[in-house]
TORPA-4810 file (N, C-alpha, C, O; in nm, 3 decimals):
<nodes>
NODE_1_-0.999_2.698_-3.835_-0.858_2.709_-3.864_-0.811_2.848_-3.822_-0.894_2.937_-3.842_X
NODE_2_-0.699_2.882_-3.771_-0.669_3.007_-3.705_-0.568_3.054_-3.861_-0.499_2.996_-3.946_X
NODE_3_-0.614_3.194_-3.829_-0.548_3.308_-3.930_-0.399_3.311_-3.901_-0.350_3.286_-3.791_X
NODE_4_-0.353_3.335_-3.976_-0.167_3.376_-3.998_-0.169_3.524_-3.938_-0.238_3.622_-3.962_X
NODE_5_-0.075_3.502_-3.860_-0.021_3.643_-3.850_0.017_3.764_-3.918_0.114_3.740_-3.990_X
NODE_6_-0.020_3.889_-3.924_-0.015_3.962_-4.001_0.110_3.993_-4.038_0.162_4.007_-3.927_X
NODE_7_0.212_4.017_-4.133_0.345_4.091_-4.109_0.370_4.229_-4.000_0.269_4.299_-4.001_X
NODE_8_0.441_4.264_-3.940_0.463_4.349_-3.910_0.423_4.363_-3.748_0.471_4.450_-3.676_X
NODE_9_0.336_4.273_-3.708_0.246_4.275_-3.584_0.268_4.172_-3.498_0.250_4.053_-3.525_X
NODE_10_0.316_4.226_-3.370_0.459_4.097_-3.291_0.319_3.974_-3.233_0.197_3.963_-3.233_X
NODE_11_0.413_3.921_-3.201_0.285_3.788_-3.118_0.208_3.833_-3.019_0.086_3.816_-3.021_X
NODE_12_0.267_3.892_-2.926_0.191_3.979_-2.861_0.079_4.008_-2.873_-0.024_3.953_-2.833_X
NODE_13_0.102_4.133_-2.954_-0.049_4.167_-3.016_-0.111_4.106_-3.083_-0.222_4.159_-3.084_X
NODE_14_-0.111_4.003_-3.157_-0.160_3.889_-3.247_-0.222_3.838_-3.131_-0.332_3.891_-3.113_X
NODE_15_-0.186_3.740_-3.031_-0.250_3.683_-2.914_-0.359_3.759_-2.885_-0.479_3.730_-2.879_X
NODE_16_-0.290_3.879_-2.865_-0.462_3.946_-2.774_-0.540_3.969_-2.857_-0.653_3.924_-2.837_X
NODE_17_-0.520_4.033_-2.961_-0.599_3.999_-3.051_-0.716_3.924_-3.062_-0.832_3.964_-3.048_X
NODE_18_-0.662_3.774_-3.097_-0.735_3.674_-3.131_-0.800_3.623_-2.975_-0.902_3.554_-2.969_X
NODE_19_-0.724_3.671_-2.850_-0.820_3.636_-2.760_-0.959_3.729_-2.770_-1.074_3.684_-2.769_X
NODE_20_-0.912_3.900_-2.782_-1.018_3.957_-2.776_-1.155_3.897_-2.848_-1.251_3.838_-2.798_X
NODE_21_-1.127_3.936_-2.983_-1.187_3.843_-3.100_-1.323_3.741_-3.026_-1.445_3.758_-3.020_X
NODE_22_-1.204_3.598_-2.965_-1.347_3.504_-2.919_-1.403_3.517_-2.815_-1.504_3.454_-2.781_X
NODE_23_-1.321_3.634_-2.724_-1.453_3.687_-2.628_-1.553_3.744_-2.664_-1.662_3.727_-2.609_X
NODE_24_-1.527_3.844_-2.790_-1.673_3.923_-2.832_-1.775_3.821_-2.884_-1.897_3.816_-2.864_X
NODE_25_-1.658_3.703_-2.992_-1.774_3.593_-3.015_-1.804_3.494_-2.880_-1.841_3.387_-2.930_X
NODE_26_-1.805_3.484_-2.760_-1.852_3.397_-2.684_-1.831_3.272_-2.643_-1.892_3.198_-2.565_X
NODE_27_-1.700_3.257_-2.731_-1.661_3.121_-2.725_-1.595_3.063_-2.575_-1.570_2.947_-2.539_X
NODE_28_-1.576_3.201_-2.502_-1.524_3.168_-2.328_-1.625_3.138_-2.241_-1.601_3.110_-2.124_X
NODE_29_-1.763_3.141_-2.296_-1.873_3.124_-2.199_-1.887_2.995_-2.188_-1.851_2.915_-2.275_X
NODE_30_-1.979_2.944_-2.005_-2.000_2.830_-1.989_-1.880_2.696_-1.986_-1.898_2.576_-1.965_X
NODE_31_-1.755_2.770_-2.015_-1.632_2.682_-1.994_-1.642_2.601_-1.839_-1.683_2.666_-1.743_X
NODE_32_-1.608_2.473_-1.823_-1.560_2.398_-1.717_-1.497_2.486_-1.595_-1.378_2.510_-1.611_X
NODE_33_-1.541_2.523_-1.510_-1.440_2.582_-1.388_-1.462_2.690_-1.391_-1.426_2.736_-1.283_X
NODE_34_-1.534_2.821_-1.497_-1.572_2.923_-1.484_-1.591_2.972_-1.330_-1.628_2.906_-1.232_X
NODE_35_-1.563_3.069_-1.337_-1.589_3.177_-1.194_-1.538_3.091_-1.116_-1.596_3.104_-1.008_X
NODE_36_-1.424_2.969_-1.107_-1.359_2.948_-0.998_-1.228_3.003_-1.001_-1.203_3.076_-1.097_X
NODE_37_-1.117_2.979_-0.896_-1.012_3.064_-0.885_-0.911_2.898_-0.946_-0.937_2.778_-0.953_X
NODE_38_-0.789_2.988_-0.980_-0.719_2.869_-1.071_-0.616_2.826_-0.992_-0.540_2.902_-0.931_X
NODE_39_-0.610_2.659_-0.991_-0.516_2.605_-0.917_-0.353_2.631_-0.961_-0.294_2.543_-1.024_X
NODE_40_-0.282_2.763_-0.922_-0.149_2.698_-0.987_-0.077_2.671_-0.843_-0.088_2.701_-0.724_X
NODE_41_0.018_2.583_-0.943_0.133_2.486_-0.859_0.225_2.627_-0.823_0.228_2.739_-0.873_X
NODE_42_0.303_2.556_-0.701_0.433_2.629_-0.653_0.508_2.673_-0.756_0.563_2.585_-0.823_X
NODE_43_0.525_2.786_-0.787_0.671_2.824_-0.899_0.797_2.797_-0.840_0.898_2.808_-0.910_X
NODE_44_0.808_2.762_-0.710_0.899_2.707_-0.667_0.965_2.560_-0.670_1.085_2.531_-0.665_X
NODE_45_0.839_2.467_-0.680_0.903_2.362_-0.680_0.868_2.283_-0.802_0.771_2.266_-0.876_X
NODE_46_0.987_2.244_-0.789_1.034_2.168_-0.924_0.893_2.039_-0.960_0.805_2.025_-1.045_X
NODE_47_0.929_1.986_-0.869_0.810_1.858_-0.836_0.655_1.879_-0.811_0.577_1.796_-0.764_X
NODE_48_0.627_2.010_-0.852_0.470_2.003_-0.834_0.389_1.883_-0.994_0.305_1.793_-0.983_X
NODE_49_0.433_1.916_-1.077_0.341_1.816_-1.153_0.313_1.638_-1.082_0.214_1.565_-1.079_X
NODE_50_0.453_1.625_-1.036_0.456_1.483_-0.933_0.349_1.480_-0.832_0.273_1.386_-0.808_X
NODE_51_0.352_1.584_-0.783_0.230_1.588_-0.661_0.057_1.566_-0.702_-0.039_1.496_-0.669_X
NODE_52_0.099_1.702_-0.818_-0.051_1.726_-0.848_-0.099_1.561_-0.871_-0.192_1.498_-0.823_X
NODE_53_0.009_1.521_-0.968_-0.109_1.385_-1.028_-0.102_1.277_-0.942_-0.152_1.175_-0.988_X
NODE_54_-0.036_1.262_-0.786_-0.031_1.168_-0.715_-0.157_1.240_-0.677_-0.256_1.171_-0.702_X
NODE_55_-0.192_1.376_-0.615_-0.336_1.390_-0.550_-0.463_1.370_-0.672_-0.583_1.367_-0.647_X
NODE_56_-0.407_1.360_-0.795_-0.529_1.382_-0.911_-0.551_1.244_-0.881_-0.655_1.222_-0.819_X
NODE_57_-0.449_1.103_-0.920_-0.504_0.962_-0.953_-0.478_0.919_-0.800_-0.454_0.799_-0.791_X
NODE_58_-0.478_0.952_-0.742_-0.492_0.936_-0.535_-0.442_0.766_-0.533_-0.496_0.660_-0.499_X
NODE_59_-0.302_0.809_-0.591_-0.170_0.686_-0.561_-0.157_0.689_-0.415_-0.159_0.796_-0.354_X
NODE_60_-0.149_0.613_-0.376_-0.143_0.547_-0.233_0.078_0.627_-0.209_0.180_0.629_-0.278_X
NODE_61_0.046_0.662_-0.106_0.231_0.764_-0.139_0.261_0.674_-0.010_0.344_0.736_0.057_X
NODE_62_0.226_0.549_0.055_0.327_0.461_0.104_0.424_0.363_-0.016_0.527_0.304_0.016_X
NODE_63_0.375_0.363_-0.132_0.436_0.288_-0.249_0.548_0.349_-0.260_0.656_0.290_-0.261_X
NODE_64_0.532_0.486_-0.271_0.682_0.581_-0.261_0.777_0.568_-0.197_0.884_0.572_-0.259_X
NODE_65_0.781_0.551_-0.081_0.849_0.472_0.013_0.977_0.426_-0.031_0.957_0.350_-0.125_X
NODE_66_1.129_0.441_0.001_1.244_0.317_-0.016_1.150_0.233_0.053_1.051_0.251_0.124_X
NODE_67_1.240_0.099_-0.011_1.191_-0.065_0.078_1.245_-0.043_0.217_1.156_-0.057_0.301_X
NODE_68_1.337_-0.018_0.255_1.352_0.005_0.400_1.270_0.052_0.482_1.237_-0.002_0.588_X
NODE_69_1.217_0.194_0.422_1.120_0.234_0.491_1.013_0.156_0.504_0.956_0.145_0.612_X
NODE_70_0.974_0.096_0.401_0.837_0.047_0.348_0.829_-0.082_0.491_0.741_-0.093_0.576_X
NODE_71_0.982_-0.185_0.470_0.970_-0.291_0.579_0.994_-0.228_0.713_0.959_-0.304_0.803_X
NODE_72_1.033_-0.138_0.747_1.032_-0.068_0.915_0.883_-0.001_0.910_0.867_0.022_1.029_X
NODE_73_0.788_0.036_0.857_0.653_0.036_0.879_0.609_-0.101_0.885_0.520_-0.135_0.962_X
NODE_74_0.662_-0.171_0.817_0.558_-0.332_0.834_0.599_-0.376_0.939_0.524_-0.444_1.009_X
NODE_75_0.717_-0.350_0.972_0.753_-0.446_1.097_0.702_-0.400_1.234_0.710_-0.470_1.335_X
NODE_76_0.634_-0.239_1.231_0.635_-0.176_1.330_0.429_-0.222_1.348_0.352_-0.203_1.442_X
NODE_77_0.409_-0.280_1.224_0.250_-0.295_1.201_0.231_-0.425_1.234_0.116_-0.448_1.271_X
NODE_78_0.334_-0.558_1.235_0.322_-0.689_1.228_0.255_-0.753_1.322_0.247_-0.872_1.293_X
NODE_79_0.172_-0.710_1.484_0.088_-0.754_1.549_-0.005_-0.763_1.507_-0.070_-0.864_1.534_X
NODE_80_-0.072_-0.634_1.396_-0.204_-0.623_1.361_-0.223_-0.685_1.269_-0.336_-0.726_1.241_X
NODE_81_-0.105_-0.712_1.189_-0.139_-0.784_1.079_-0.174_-0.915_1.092_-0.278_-0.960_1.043_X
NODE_82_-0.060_-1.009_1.181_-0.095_-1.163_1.214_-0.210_-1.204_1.304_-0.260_-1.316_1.313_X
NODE_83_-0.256_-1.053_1.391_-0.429_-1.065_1.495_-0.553_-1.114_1.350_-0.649_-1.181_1.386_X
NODE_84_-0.544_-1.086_1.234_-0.658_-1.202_1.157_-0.607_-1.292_1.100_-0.668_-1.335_1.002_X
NODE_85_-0.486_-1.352_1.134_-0.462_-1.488_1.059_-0.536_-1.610_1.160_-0.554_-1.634_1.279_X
NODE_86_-0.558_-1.654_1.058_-0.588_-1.834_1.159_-0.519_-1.920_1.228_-0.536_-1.973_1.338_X
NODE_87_-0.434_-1.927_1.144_-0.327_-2.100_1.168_-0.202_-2.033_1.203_-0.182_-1.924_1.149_X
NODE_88_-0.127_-2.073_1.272_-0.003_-2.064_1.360_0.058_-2.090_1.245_0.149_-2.009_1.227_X
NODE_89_0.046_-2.185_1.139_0.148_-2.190_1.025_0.167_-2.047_0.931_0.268_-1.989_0.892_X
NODE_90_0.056_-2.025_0.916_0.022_-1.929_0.833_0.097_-1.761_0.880_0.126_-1.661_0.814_X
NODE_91_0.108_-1.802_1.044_0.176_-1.654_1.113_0.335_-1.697_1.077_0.425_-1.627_1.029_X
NODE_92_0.335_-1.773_1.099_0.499_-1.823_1.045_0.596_-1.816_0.942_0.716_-1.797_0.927_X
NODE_93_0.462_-1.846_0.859_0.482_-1.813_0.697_0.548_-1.718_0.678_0.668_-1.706_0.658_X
NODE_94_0.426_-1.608_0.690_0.426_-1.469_0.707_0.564_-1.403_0.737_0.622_-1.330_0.656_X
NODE_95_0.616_-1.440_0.879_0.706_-1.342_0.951_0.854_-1.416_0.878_0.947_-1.350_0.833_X
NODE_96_0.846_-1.560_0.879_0.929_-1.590_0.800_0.944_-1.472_0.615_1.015_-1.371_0.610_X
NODE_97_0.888_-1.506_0.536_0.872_-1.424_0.443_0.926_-1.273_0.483_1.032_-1.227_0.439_X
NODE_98_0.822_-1.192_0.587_0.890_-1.075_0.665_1.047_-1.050_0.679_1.110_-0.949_0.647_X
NODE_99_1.101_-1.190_0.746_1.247_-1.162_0.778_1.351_-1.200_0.722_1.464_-1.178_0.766_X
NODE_100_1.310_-1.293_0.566_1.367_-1.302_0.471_1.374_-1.147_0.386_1.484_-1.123_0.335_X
NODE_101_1.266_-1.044_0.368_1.307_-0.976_0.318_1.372_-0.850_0.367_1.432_-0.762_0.304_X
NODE_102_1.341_-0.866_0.515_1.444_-0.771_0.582_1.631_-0.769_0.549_1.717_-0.687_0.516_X
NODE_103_1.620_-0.932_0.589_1.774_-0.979_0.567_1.839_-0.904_0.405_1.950_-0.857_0.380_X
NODE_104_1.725_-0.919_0.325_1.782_-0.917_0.154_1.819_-0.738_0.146_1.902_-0.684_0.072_X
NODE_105_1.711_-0.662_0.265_1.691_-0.504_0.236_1.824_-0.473_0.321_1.878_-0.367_0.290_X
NODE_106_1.881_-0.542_0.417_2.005_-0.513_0.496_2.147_-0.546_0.408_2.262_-0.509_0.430_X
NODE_107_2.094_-0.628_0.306_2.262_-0.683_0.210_2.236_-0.545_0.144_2.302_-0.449_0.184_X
NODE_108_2.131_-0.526_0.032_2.119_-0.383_0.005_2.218_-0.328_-0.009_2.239_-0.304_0.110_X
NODE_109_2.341_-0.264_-0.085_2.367_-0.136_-0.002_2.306_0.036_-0.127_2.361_0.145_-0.139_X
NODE_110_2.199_-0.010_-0.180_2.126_0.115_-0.214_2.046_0.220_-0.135_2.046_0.240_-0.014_X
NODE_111_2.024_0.241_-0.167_1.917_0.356_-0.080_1.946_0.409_0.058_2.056_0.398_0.112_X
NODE_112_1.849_0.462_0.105_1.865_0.481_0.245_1.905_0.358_0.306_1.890_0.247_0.254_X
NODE_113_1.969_0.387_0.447_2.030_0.321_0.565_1.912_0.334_0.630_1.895_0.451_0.664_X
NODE_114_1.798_0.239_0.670_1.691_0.226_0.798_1.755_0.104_0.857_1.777_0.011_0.779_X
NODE_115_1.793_0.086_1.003_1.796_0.028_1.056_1.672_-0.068_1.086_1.607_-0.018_1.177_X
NODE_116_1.638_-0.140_1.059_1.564_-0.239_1.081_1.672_-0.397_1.086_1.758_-0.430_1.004_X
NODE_117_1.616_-0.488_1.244_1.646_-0.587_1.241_1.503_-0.687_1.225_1.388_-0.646_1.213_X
NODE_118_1.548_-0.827_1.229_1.463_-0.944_1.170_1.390_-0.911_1.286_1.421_-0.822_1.365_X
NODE_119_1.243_-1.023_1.297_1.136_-0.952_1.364_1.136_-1.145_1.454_1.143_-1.241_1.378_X
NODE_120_1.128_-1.170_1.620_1.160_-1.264_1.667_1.002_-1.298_1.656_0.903_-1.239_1.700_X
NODE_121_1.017_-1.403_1.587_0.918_-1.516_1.540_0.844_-1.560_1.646_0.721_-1.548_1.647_X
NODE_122_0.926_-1.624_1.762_0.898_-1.654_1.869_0.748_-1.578_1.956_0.634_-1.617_1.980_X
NODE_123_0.830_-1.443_1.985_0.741_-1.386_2.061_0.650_-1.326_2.030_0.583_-1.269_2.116_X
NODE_124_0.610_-1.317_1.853_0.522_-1.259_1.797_0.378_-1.383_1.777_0.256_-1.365_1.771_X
NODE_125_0.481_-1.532_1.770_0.372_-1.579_1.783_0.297_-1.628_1.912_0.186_-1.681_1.918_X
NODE_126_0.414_-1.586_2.050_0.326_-1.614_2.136_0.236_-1.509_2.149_0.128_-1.544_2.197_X
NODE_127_0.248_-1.374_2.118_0.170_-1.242_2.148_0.015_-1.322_2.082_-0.091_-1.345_2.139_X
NODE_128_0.058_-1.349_1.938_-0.055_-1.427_1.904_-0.167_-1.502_1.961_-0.286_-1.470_1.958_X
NODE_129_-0.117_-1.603_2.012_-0.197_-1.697_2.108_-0.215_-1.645_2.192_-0.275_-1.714_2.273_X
NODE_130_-0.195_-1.549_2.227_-0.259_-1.492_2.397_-0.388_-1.417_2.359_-0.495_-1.435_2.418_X
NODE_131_-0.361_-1.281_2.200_-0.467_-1.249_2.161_-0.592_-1.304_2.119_-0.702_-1.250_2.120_X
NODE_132_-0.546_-1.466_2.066_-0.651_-1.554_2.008_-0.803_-1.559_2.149_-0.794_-1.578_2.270_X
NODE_133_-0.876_-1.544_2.097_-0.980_-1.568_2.188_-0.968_-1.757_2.248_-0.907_-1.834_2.174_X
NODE_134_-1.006_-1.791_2.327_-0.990_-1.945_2.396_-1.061_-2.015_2.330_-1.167_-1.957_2.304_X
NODE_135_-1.052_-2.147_2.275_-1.164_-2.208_2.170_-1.193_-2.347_2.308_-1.097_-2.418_2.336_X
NODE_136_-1.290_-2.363_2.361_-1.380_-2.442_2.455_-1.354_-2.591_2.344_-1.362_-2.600_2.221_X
NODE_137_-1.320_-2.696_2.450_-1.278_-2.844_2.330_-1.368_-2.898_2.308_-1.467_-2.871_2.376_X
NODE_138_-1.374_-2.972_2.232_-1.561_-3.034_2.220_-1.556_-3.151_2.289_-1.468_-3.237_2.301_X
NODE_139_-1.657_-3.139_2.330_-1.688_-3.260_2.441_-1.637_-3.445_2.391_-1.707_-3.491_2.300_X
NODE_140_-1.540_-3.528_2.440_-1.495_-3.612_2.425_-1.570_-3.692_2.507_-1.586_-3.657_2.624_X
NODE_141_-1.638_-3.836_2.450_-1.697_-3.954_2.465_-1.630_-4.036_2.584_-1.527_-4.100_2.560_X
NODE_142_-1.686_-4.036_2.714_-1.624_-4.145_2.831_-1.557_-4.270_2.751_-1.627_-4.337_2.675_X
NODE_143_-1.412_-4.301_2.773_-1.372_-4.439_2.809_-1.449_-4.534_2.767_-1.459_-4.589_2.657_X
NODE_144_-1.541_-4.560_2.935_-1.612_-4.723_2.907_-1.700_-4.678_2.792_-1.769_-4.775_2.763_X
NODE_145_-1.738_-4.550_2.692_-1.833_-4.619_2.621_-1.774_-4.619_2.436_-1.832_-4.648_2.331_X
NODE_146_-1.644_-4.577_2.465_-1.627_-4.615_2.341_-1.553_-4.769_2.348_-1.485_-4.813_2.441_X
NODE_147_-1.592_-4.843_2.203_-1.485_-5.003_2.240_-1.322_-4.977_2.219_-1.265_-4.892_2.151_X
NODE_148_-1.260_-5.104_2.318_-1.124_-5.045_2.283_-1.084_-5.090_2.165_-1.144_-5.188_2.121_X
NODE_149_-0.967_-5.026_2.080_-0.942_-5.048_1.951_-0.810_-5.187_2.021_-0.758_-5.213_2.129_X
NODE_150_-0.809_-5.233_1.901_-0.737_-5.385_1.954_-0.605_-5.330_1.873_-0.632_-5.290_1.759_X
NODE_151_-0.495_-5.324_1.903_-0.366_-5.338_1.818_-0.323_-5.416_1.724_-0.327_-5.537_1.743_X
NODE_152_-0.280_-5.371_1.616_-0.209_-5.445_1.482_-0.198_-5.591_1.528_-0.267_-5.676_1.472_X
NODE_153_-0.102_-5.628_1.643_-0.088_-5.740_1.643_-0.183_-5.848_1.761_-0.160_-5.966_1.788_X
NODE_154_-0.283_-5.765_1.811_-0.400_-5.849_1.844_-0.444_-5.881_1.751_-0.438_-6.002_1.729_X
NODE_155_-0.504_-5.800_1.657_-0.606_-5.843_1.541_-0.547_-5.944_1.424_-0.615_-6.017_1.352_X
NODE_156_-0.378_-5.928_1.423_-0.343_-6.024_1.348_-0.360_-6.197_1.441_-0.428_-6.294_1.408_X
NODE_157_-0.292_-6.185_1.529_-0.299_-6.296_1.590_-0.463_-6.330_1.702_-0.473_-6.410_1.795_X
NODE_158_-0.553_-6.251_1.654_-0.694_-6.359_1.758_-0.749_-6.428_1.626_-0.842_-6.509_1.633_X
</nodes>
């Protein structure tokens, strides 16, 4: 429990005091970080605690981002992204989704002004298919050796 201040004796000296005090008792030894030099923040800027703890818990600082910004990086990334999709539906999906939320970030009128327009579906998915590697068809069975299938209304009427 720490002692009361004496009357008469400003904080000041009370502080050093009581620092002197637990240096003679030892209580500063072996502390965390000893003999390193101390990180302080900018006295200038307002926003250093913001920083420090985005670099302490290593927040990803594209989240920070307005959405504008955030969709004019995606849109500027959208080849690489649809080069591991599979299915042509699935790229569709995608850019659809993409240019639905462009449209919603252009009604907007908060934040920054990024110009970003919708992203043409079209030619992203032909870029697609050109990147797709060629898939070889699997070999299909000659004609004469499969039988022919007879039509609805052969098989009803033989």
């Amino acid at each position: 429990m720490t002692k009361r201040r004496p009357p008469g004796m400003s904080n000041q000296e009370w502080v050093e005091s009581q620092i002197k005090l637990a240096q003679n008792q030892g209580e500063f030894e072996d502390l965390p970080g000893a003999g390193k030099p101390l990180r302080l923040a900018d006295q200038h800027d307002p926003d250093w605690w913001v920083k420090e703890f985005i670099r302490r818990e290593d927040v990803e600082t594209e989240a920070l981002l307005p959405s504008a910004v955030q969709l004019r990086k995606e849109k500027q990334q959208v080849h690489e992204k649809v080069r591991g999709m599979r299915r042509e539906s699935e790229v569709r999906e995608y850019l659809a989704d993409l240019n639905k939320r462009i449209r919603l970030a252009i009604r907007d009128t908060t934040g920054p002004v990024v110009p970003t327009g919708p992203v043409n579906e079209d030619a992203v998915v032909a870029q697609w298919r050109m990147d797709r590697p060629s898939r070889t068809p699997l070999p299909q069975p000659a004609d004469d050796q499969r039988p022919r299938k007879k039509s609805f209304w052969q098989r009803l009427f033989s």
